[in-house]
N, C-alpha and C positions, 0 to 999 in steps of 0.2 A: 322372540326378539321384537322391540319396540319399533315404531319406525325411527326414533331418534338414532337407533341404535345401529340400524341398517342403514344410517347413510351411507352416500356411497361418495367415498375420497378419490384422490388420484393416487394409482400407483407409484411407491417411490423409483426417483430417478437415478439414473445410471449416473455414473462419474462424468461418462462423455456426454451424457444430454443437453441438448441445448446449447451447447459451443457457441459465444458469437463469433457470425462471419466477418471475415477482412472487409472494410471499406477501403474506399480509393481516396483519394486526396480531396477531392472537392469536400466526398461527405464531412471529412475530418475539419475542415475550414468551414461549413455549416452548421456543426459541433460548436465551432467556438465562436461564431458571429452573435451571437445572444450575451455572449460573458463582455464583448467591444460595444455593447447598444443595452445596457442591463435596463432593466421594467422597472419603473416605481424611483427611479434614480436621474432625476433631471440636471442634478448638475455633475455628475458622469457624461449625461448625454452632453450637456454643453460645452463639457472638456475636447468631448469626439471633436463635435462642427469647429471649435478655434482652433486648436491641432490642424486640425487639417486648413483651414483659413492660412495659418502660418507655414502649413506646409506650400501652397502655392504662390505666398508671399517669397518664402525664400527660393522657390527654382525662377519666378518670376525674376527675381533681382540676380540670380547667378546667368542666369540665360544674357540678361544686360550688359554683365561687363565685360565681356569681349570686343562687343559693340562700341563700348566706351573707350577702351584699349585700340579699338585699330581706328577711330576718327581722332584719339592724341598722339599717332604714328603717324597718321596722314597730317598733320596738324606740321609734325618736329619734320617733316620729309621736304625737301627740297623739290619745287616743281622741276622735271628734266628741260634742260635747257638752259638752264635760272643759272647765274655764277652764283661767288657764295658770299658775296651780300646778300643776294634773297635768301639764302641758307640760313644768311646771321639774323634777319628781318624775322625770318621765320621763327626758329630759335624763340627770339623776345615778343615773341608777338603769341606765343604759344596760350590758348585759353584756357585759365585756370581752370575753367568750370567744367571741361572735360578729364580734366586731373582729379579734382575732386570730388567727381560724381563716379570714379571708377571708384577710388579708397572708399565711395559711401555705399554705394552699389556689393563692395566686396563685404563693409564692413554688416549691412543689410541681411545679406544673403546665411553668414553667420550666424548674424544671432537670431533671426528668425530661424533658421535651424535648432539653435541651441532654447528659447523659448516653445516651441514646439516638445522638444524632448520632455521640455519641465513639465508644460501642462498635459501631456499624455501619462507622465508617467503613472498618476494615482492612477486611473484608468487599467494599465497596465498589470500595477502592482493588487489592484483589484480582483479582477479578472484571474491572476495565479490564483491570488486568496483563497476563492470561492469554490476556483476549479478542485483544488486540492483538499479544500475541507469537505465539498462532496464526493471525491473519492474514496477518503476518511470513512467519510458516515456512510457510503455505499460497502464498503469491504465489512464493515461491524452489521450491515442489515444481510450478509449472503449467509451461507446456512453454516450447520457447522461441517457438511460432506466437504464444503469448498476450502474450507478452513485447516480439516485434515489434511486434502490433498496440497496444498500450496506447498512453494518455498520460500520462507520469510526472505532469506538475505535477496533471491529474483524478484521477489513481488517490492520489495522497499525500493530497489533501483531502477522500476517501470516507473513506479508514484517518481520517483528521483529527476528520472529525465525525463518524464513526461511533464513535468513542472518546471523546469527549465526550458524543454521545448517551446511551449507558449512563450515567456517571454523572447525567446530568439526570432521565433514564426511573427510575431505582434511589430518587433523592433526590426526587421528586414523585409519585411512583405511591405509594410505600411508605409515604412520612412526609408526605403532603398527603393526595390523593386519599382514597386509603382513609380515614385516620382523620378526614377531615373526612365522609365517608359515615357512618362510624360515632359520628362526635359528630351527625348530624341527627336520625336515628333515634333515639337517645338521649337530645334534646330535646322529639321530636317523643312521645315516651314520656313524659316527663315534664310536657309539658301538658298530655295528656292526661289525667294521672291525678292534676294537680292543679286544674285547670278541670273545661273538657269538651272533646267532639272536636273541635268547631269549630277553637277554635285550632291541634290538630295539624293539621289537615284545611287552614287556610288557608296556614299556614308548610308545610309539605308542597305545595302548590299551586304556593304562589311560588317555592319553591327548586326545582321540579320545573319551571315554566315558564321561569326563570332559565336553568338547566341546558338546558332542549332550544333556548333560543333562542342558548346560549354556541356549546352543538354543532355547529347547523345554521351559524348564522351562521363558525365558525372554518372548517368544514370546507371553504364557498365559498371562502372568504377562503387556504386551504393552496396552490390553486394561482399567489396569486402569491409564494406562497415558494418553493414548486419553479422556480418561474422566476426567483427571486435566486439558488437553490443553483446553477440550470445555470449561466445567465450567470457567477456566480462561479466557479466549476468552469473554464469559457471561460475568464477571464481569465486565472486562475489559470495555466493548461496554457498559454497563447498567450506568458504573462511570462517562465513558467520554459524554454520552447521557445527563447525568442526569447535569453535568459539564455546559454543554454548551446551557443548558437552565435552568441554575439560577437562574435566571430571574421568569422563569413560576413556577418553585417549588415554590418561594417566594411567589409569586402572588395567589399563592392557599396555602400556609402551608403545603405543602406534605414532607416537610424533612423527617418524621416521615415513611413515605410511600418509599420514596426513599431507605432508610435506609435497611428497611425491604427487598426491594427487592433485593437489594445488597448484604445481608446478608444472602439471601436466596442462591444466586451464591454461595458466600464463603463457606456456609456450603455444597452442592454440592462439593465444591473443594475439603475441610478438608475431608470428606470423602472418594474420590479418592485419597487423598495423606495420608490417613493413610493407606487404603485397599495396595497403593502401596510399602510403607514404611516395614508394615508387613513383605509380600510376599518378598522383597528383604533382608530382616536376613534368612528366610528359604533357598533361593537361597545360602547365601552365606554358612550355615549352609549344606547343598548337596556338594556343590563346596570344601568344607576343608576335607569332612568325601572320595569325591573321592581321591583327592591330597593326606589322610592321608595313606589309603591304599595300592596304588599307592607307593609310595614311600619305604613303611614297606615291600612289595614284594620284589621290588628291589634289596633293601639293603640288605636284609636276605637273594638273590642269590648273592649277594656282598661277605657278609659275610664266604658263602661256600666255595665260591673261593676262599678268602682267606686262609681259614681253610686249602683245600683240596691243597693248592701251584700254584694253578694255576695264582692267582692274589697277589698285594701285597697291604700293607695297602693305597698305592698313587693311585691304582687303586679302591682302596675301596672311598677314598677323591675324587676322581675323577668323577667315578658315583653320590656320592650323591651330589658334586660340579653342575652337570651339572643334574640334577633332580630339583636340588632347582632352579638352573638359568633361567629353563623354567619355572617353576607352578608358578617362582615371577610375569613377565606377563599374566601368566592365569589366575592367579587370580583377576588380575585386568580386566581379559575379558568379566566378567560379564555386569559390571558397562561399558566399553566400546563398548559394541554390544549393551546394551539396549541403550545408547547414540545415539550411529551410527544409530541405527535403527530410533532410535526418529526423527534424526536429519534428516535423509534420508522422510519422515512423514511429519516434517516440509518444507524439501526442495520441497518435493511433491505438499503440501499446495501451495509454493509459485510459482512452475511452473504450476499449474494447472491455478495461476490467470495468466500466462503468456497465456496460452493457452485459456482462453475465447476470443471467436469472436471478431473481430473488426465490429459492425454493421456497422458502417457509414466508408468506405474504399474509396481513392482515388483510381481510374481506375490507372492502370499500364501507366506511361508517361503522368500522365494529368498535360498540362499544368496550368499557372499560369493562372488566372481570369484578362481579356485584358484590357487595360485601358479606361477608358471612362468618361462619367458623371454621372452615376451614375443613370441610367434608371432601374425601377423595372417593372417587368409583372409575373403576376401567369395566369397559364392560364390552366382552367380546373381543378385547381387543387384539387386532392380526397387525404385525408388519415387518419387515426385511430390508436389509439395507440395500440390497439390490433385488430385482421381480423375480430373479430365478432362488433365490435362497430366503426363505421367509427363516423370521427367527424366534418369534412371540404367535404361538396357536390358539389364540379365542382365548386370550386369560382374561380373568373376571375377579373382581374382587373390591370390598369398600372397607375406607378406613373411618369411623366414625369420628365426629370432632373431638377433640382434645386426646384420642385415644395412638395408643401404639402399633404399628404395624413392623414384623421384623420379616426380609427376602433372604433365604437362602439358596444354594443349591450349586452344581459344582461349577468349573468353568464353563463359560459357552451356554448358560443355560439362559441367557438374556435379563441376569439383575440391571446391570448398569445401563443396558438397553432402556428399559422402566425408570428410571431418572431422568434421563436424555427424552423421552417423552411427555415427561412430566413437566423439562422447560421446556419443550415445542421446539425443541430443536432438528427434531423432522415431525410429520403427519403421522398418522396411525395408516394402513391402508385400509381397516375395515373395524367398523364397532366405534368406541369412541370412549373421552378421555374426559370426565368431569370436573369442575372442582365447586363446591356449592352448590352444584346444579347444573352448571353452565358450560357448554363444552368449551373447549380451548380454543376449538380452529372457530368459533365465534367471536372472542372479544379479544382483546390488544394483546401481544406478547409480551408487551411490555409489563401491563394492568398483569398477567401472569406469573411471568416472574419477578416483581415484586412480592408476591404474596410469601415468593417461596426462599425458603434458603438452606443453602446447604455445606456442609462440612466436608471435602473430599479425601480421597485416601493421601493425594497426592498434591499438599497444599504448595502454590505454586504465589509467589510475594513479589509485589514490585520494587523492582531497584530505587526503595526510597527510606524515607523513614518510616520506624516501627507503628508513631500516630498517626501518617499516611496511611498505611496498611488499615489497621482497625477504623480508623473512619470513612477506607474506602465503603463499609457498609452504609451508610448514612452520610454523605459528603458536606451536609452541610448542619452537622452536628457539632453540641459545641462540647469545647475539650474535657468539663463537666460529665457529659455524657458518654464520651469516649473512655474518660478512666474509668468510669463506673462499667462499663462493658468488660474491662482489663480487668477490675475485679471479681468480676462473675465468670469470667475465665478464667482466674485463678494462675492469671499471667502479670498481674499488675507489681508484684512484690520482687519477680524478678527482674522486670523492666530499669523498678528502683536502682536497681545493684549495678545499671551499666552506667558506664561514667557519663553518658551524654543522654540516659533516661530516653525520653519518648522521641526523641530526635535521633536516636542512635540511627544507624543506615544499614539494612537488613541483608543487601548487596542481589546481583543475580539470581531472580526469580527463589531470593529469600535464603541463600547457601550459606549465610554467617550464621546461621540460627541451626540450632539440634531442630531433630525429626519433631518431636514433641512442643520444642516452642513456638514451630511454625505449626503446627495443632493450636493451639492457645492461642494463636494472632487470630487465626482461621474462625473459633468459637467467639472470641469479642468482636471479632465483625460480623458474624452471622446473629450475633447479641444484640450490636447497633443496628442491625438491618431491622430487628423484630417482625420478623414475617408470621402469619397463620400457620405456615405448614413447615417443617424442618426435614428435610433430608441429609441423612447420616451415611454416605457413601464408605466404605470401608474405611471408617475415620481414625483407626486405629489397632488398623491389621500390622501397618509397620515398622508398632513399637514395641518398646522391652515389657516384660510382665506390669512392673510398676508403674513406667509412665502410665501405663494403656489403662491402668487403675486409676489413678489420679485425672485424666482423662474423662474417663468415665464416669465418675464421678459429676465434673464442669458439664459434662451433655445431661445428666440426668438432670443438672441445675434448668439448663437451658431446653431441654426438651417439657420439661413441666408445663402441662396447661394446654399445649400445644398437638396440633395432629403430625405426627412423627412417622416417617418412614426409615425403615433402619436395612440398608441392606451391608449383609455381613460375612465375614467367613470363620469366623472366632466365635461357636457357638456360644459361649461362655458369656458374649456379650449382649444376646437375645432375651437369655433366660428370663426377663420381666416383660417381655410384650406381651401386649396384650393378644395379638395373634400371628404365631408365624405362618406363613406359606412355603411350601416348598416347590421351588422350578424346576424342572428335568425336562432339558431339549425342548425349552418355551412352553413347557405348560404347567399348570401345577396339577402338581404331583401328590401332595398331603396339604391339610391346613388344620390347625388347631393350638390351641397352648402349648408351653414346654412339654409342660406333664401328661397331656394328652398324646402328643406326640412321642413319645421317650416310649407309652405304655402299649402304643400301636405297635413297634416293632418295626417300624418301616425302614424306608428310607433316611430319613430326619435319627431313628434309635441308631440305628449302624453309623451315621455320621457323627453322631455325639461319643458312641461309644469307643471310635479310631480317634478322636479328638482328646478324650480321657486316657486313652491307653499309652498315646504319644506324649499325654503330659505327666505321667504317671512315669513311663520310664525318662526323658527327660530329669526331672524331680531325682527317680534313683541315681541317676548318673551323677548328677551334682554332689549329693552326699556322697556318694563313693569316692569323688574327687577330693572332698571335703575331709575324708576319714584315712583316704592312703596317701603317705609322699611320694608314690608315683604309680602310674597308670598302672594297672593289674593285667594279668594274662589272663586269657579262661581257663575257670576253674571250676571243677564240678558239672558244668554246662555248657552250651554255648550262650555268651551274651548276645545280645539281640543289637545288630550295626546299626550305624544313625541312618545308613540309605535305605535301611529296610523299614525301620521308624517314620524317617520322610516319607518314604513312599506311601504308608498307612494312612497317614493325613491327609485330606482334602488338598488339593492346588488353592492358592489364592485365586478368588475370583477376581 
């Protein structure tokens, strides 16, 4: 073995490997402090500093007008002692410009609010943007093990509110939270140095007792929202599961079954969402009985003051001005921290899928995969989807350019495994995987599969249109090129026949269309892709005799020229390669021509020869059908039953 040959890989990974760990809150707010401050983007940055400029503009002018309100109270107030001429003196003599600097001060304080909103918000709207198209592009770069294991309908509603969470986290952290800390401190300054401490001392108490009983109390109260999120997550994945095989509930009558089990989720959920509903009246029921207290202290040293001359009734308006000003956003703190929290939960959810491994990574600087003809070699190669069950033993073999290679061999013997390596969909663990020369875990995956293209047993079409589809191989081919593919798949003429031609809509994962013509969509895209090398996955194990001919046919068009890998289970389809191999329990077993193979006696003659025998009586039974008006009883022998038949023939691979 060479040394290229003997490199040495990493063992593939388990399912559980590499799990990332829970972070806490901070990490998850230092996650998204980069997406609030983006690189290279100056007037993003300059939207932050005015946003915020305007943000201390407007608590700056709401902190004011209370101040303005209780010297236009002291203004309209009768000095004690005064009769009410001075009352009426007072009255007319009242200065406008404490009137009008409160309505400017109010009207101020507004819209510097509502200008701040404006200019943050591209910022904002940003910042989801980006978050979300790299989670996008992160979930299409993890492998395919992660891809298998997932569940579409839970993984779309983590992306879901984890994208919502940022904006919530962005619009309440920034423009609540904070400035409402910063308008208390503010207050709490200002009665201080227009009283004495006391009053800062008691309003600091209350919002301080307020605040830890909001915390403690939300915090308990968060787990029966993870228990909404899961339950909903459940249903969600059980709806969309159950959605997108329609098909098989029908086929067996489980609506009834489906039903139940969905309604098993929901009831899960209504439960979480009453337990949590409850609990948040009692919250707000704690949150009124502090504020109410809170406030009746206050004002009863308000009141003294008054009484004793120290203070006057504008300073009595004043405190309970600026008492109310604050506990109106405290109150709403509840409802905003269990938000924020939630939301920070979900943002967590959606950076943790950011942080799952990439198993299958391009080396730092690897080149593009070098141009060539399209030479394939495995050589040696071992690997296993998990370290305790290997599945592929040191196979070895090259397919020369432009020539055919056809895989058989039964189930379990690791063909499709050899596809799935061939896009670098995992590593090999030992030996290694050429193409031109070049090994794979070298140059780009991309530069990789590009080269390659393939036909699956199981063509699988996006809910779009038909010249969607076919140009998904080439995206920015022109429509020119696209029919010309349609006619090389020998799809184009029936195309014509629908009434809305290349636009027609081919529906879920391609279900309007026959078996076969979603074969034909499958060959004119892999026609527009024009790759070097073609892979023919059992591209037409699942049709009737005749399509699989006619078929057939379209691949031999498209396979022309080209270096071809055919793995199959329909011997009948091989018969022209140029060399079969045959797999048994990962390794090969035989290799040679048809006819070399047939004359061995092997393995490979005994599968051909149950393959012919099953189509041989097949054949007779049709004519029998064909010759009697109705089924025959045995006669003279026993006829040979279809599950003794089936059984004779090979499993689909």
């Amino acid at each position: 073995m060479s040394a290229a040959t003997a490199q040495p890989t990493t063992p593939p990974k388990s399912p559980a490997a590499d799990k990332p760990a829970p972070r806490g809150t901070f990490a998850t707010l230092r996650s998204l402090a980069p997406y609030l401050w983006p690189k290279g983007e100056p007037a993003l940055r300059a939207r932050v500093v005015i946003a915020l400029l305007l943000l201390a503009a407007a608590k700056v002018a709401n902190v004011l007008v209370p101040i303005a309100y209780s010297r236009a109270v002291n203004a309209l107030t009768p000095h004690l002692g005064e009769g009410a001429a001075a009352g009426t003196a007072a009255v007319l003599t009242v200065p406008v410009a404490l009137v009008v600097g409160y309505g400017l001060l109010r009207v101020a304080s507004s819209a510097f609010g509502e200008l701040r909103d404006a200019v943050f918000t591209k910022v904002q709207g940003r910042a989801g943007r980006r978050i979300a198209l790299q989670v996008f592009t992160h979930m299409h770069a993890l492998s395919l093990r992660f891809h298998l294991d997932r569940q579409t309908g839970g993984l779309s509603r983590v992306i879901e509110r984890g994208t919502r969470g940022i904006n919530f986290v962005l619009d309440f952290m920034i423009f609540n939270i904070i400035p409402t800390i910063l308008e208390i401190l503010m207050v709490s300054v200002i009665l201080w140095k227009l009283f004495d401490f006391s009053f800062a001392a008691v309003t600091l108490g209350t919002i301080g007792l307020y605040v830890t009983f909001t915390l403690m109390f939300t915090n308990w109260r968060l787990r029966f929202r993870r228990q909404m999120n899961e339950t909903d997550q459940e249903a969600n994945t059980r709806a969309i599961d159950s959605l997108l095989n329609y098909e098989t509930v029908k086929y067996f009558g489980n609506e009834r079954h489906e039903e139940r089990r969905y309604d098993a989720s929901l009831a899960r959920y209504e439960r979480a969402y009453n337990q949590s509903e409850v609990s948040l009246n009692f919250l707000n029921m704690g949150q009124a009985a502090i504020i109410a207290v809170g406030l009746t202290v206050v004002m009863l040293m308000a009141a003294r003051g008054v009484a004793a001359g120290r203070m006057t009734v504008g300073d009595f308006v004043l405190v309970n001005t600026y008492l109310i000003q604050l506990y109106l956003p405290l109150n709403f703190l509840g409802f905003v921290y269990r938000e924020m929290k939630q939301g920070l939960v979900d943002m967590e959810a959606m950076f943790t899928l950011m942080r799952e491994s990439q198993e299958i990574a391009d080396k730092p600087g690897a080149p593009q995969l070098p141009p060539g003809r399209g030479e394939v070699r495995f050589e040696s190669v071992r690997f296993g989807y998990n370290p305790n069950r290997e599945i592929l033993h040191g196979v070895d073999f090259r397919v020369p350019p432009g020539r055919m290679l056809a895989i058989v061999g039964p189930t379990g013997a690791g063909k499709s495994t050899i596809s799935r390596l061939m896009f670098r969909f995992y590593d090999v663990s030992a030996g290694r995987i050429t193409i031109d020369g070049a090994d794979l875990r070298d140059v780009t995956q991309e530069s990789v599969r590009a080269a390659i293209g393939v036909v699956p047993q199981d063509t699988v079409l996006f809910n779009d249109t038909i010249f969607y589809n076919i140009a998904y191989g080439r995206p920015n081919a022109t429509e020119e090129e696209v029919v010309e593919a349609a006619k090389l798949a020998q799809v184009h003429d029936f195309v014509l026949r629908l009434p809305e031609g290349y636009k027609t809509r081919v529906g879920e994962r391609g279900l309007k269309l026959s078996g076969g013509e979603k074969q034909r969509v499958a060959i004119a895209r892999t026609i527009l892709k024009n790759p070097r090398i073609l892979i023919l996955d059992e591209a037409t194990s699942a049709l009737d005799t005749r399509t699989e001919q006619e078929i057939q046919s379209a691949l031999r068009g498209v396979s022309r020229g080209r270096t071809t890998l055919v793995i199959a289970h329909r011997l009948s389809t091989v018969v022209e390669a140029d060399e079969i191999i045959v797999l048994s329990e990962g390794r090969i077993a035989e290799r040679g021509t048809h006819a070399e193979l047939v004359a061995a006696e092997g393995i490979y003659a005994a599968m051909w020869r149950r393959q012919a025998q099953a189509v041989a009586l097949a054949e007779a039974a049709a004519a029998a059908r064909d010759v009697l008006p109705e089924p025959a009883g045995p006669a003279g022998g026993q006829t040979p039953s279809p599950v003794a038949v089936g059984s004779s023939a090979p499993a689909p691979a």
